[in-house]
Steps between C-alpha positions, in 0.01 A plus 500: 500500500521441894834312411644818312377722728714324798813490292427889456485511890816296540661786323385785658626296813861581377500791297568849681202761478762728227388867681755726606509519888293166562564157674482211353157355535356086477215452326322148583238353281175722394216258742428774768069550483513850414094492433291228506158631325169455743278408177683427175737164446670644191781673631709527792849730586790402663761653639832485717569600808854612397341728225257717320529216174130351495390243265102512348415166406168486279333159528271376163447853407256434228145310376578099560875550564667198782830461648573843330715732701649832402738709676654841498821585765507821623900628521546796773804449633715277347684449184332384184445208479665386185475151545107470550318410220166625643280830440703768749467846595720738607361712761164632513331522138438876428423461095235195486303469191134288582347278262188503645259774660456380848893521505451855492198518758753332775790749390319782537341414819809491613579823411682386253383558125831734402660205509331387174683488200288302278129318485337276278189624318504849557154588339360226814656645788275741739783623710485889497889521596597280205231655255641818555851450483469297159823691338756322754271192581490300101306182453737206430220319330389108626556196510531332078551883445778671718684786381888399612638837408208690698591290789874504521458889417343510836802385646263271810711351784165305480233325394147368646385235330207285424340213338199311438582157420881430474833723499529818369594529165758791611644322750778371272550882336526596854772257611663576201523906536612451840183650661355337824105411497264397796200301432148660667277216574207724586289381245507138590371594817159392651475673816484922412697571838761217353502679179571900721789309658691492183572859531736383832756368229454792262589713863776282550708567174449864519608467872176577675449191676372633807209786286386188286452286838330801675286545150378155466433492878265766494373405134383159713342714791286707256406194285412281829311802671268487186461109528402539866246751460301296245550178723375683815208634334403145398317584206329254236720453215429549131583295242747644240591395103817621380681609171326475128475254194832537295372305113344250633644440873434621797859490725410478853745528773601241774257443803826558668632807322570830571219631416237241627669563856438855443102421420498327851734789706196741358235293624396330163459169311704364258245343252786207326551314745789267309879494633757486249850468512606862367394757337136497305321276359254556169097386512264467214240814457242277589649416857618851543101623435367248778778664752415821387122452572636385889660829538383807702774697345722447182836660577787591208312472172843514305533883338167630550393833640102497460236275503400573176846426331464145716186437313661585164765284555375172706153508331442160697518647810292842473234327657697339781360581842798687613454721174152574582514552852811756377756296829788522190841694637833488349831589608590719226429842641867561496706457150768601304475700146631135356197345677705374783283414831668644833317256670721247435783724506507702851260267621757273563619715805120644541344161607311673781333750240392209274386344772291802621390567161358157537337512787373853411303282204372230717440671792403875456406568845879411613725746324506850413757588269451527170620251251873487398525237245150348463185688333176367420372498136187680438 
């Protein structure tokens, strides 16, 4: 890829810029640091310092990936580049059709949801500006099940991507219509600040570099104001058991996930204490009850919404000390008709309210809002 990309440089360097009225420009190759992120070390942009062409270049953008880079050039002022075999766009994308829902979050904090075109899994997606503007805004299906027609209909100048444990299956439909596509790593991320700085490449595509810098910069300052409250108060910290039996497993997330660094930015305790190498990994019923009866607080009971439909469904665990001592809150006060949680939608630009939401369960006496995503089952 680097190799093609400095043959497509070479060429720039002696092709005229073909605009009436203009001087010929040089164009050297794409290695300028345009942005190097602060917290994630899955993407970077470069740039030029002869012009506005950047290159994003997404490193191992999903579960387990190595050695995997993907790129998309960015073509402002130049001439096409006919010659490089990579993902390009022309200009800023203004029709971008997301195949996942925190793809939309980062667009329209940017003020930029009219730019949508397309989603995947309408019935899931909580944003109001795409609910309500369902007649221009189609689903184009997912992944095993994509609607080609739906989605060249929609005429995109581009695609976000992602995937969970290899390439896209679109990719090659992609390559093949001609349409460019930009992998969003945000999901691979375990830091929730690295996983907000995604929404700097999504800013630089549309051309609002400098509003998604300013946004994640003050997304950080909220999110680090919360941690420092609870660390100045210097409180004692409960100890927390996450998520719910699915048959019989019991997935529990990375000591070094997302989400256990969220536990310890609200002033909590992770109650697995194992490290694994991505993602989650499953535990027997019988070693999930012994965590369970560790816990102050059980956190994300999959689906439910009362304690009584908790007790319906995990029998095992109505009696669990968390149960009993009713310290069970789930962050599915916000969802779409479909059933989709906005947690894990918005919340991937909100990481200061789910962090205060957290807090606000821990420690009562520290915040004062009321509850955005969490609520406690009664």
């Amino acid at each position: 890829m680097l190799v093609k990309l400095y043959r497509f440089a070479l060429l720039l360097a002696f092709l005229p810029l073909l605009a009436c009225g203009s001087k010929e420009k040089e164009y050297t190759k794409i290695d300028s640091e345009i942005y190097a992120p602060s917290i994630s070390d899955k993407f970077e942009i470069k740039g030029t310092e002869e012009s506005a062409n950047t290159l994003i270049r997404v490193k191992n953008p999903w579960q387990d990936a190595l050695g995997i880079d993907k790129e998309l050039l960015i073509v402002r002022d130049s001439v096409n580049p006919v010659d490089y075999e990579g993902s390009y766009l022309n200009g800023d994308a203004r029709r971008i059709v997301c195949m996942s829902s925190t793809h939309v979050a980062m667009l329209d904090a940017l003020g930029a949801a009219d730019r949508i075109v397309g989603v995947s899994g309408m019935p899931y997606i909580s944003n109001r500006y795409v609910r309500e503007n369902q007649s221009r805004i189609p689903d184009v299906g997912y992944e095993g099940n994509m609607d080609y027609e739906t989605l060249l209909g929609a005429h995109p100048d581009l695609v976000l991507l992602y995937s969970i444990n290899g390439e896209s299956a679109i990719e090659k439909k992609l390559k093949e219509f001609g349409i460019p596509f930009l992998y969003v790593g945000d999901y691979v991320e375990e830091d929730p600040l690295g996983k907000a700085e995604w929404v700097i490449p999504i800013a630089e595509v549309i051309g609002k570099r400098e509003e998604g810098i300013k946004l994640f910069n003050d997304i950080c300052k909220r999110y680090n104001a919360m941690k420092e409250k609870v660390a100045d108060a210097n409180l004692n910290r409960p100890k927390v058991m996450l998520n719910a039996p699915i048959g019989d497993s019991w997935f529990m997330p990375s000591v070094k996930s997302y989400v256990a660094r969220m536990m310890e930015d609200a002033g909590a305790e992770y109650v697995f204490k194992k490290e694994t190498v991505s993602g989650s990994i499953p535990i027997d019923i019988e070693e999930a009850y012994l965590l369970e009866e560790q816990a102050d607080f059980w956190l994300n009971p999959g689906g439910m919404k009362s304690l009584e439909e908790l007790k319906a469904t995990f029998p095992k665990f109505g009696e669990a000390k968390t149960v009993k001592a009713e310290k069970v809150y789930n962050n599915n006060r916000l969802t779409s008709p479909g059933g989709g949680n906005d947690c894990f939608e918005s919340g991937v630009v909100n990481p200061d309210l789910i962090l205060r939401d957290l807090i606000k369960i821990f420690h009562p006496d520290l915040i004062e809002e009321d509850f955005v995503y969490y609520q406690k089952l009664n």
